[in-house]
C-alpha positions in Angstrom: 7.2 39.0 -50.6 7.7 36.1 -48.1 4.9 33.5 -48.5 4.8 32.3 -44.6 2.7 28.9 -44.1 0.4 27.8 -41.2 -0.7 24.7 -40.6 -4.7 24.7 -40.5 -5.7 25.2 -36.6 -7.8 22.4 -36.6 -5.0 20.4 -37.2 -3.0 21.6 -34.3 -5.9 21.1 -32.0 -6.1 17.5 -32.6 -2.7 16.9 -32.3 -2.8 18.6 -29.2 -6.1 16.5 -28.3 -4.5 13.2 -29.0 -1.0 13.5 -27.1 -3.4 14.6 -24.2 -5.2 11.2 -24.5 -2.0 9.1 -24.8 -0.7 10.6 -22.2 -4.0 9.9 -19.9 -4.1 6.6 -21.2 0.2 6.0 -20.2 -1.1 7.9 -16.5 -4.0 5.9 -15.9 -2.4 2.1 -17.3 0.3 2.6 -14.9 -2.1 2.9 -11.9 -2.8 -0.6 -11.5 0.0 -2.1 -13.6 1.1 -4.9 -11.2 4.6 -5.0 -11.5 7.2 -8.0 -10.7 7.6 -6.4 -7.0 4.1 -6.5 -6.4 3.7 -9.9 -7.6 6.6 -11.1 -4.8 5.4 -9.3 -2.3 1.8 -10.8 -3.0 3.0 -14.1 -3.0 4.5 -13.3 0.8 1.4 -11.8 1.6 -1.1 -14.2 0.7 -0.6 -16.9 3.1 -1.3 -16.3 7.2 1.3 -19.7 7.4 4.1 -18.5 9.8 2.1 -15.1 10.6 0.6 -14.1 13.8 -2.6 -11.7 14.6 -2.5 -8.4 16.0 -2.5 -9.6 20.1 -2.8 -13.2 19.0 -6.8 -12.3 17.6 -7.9 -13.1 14.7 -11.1 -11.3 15.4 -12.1 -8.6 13.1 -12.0 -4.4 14.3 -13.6 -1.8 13.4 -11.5 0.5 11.8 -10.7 4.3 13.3 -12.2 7.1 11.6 -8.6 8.6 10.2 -8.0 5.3 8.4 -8.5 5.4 4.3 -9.4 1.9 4.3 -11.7 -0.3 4.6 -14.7 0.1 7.8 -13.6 -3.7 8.9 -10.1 -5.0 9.3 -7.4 -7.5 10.9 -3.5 -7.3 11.0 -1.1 -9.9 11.0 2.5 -10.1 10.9 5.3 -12.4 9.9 7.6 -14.0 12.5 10.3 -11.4 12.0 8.2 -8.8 12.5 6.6 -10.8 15.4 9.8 -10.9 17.1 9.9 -7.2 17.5 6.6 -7.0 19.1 6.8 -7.3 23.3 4.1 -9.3 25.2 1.6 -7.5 24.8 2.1 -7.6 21.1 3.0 -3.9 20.3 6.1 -2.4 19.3 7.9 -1.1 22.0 7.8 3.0 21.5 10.4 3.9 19.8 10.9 0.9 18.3 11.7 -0.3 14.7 10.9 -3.2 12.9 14.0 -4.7 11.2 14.5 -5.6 7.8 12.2 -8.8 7.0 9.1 -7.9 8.4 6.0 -7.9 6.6 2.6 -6.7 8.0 -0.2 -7.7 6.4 -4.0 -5.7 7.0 -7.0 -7.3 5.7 -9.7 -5.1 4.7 -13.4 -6.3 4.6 -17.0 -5.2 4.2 -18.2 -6.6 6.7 -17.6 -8.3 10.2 -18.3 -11.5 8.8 -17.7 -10.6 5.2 -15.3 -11.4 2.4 -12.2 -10.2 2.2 -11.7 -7.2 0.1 -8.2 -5.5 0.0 -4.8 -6.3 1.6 -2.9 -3.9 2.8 0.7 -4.5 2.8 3.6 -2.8 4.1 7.3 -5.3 4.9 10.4 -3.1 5.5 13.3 -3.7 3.1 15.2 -0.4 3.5 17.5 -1.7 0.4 15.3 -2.1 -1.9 14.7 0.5 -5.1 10.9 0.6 -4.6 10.8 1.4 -1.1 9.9 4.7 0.7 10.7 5.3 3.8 12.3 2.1 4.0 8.7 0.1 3.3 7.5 -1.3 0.1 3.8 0.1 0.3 1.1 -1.8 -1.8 -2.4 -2.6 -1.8 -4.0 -5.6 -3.3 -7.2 -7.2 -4.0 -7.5 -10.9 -3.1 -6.1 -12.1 -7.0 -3.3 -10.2 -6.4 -4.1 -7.7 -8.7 -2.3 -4.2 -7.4 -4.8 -2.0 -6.6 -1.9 0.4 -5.3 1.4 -0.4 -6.8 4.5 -0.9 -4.8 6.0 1.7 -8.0 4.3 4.6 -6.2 6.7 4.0 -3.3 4.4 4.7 -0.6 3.2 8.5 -1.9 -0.4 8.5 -0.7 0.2 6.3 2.2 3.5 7.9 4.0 1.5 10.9 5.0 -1.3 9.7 7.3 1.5 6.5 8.7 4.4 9.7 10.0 1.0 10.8 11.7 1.9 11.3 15.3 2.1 8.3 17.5 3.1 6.0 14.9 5.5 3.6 15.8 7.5 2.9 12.5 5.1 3.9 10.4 2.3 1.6 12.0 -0.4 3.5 13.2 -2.1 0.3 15.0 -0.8 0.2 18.3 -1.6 4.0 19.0 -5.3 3.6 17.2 -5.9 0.2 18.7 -4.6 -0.5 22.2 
């Protein structure tokens, strides 16, 4: 006769139970783990030294209904990015931004409110973390990521290859 043993069930469930929860604890820590990218690309984002508003306005739109983010915003770029941008401070159709340029889209509450959330996207096609040739993040205004530039732009990618994007920027067809 073969004695066969097996382990009690309520062991197994807890087992089961607790790798579940590390697991969902690993996911969830990751989410907004700010990472040494984010905190660079923060620090270029932080200051509006040396960048320039959408159509030289600093004024604050309302944002379109297909946008995920905030109701109230205002975009900015840095002066490599600016220099791609024609007079009337689009990119020309077509167009691509080239490595360098960093755009910048300040979410708020309100028209006159506090800033919540900024946006980021700055093309760096060489760069590990990219997608798409952008390093995507989202951050609120301590620089804590609240969308890490490790997700490599999954979640944002989508609705920017939307049609009439120009290089991923959806602001010159949504805002003319």
């Amino acid at each position: 006769m073969r004695l066969t043993i097996k382990p009690p069930l309520m062991k197994i469930k807890s087992a089961i139970i607790f790798s579940a929860a590390i697991a969902m604890g690993f996911f969830l820590s990751q989410c907004k783990k700010t990472t040494e990218t984010d905190t660079a690309l923060f620090d270029r984002s932080k200051s509006v030294s040396g960048f320039s508003y959408y159509k030289n306005s600093d004024s604050i739109l309302v944002s379109s209904s297909p946008s995920a983010h905030n109701p109230y915003f205002r975009v900015r770029f840095n002066s490599v990015a600016q220099a791609a941008l024609t007079d009337n401070g689009k990119l020309p159709v077509g167009g691509s931004f080239p490595d360098g340029s960093l755009i910048v889209k300040e979410l708020y509450d309100s028209p006159g409110g506090s800033l919540q959330l900024l946006a980021v996207m700055e093309k760096t096609s060489a760069n590990s973390a990219s997608g798409n040739g952008y390093l995507w993040a989202e951050f609120e205004p301590d620089g804590k990521a609240a969308f890490s530039t490790s997700k490599k732009g999954n979640g944002c990618i989508s609705c920017h290859s939307a049609s009439g994007n120009r290089d991923l920027v959806r602001l010159f067809e949504l805002f003319p």
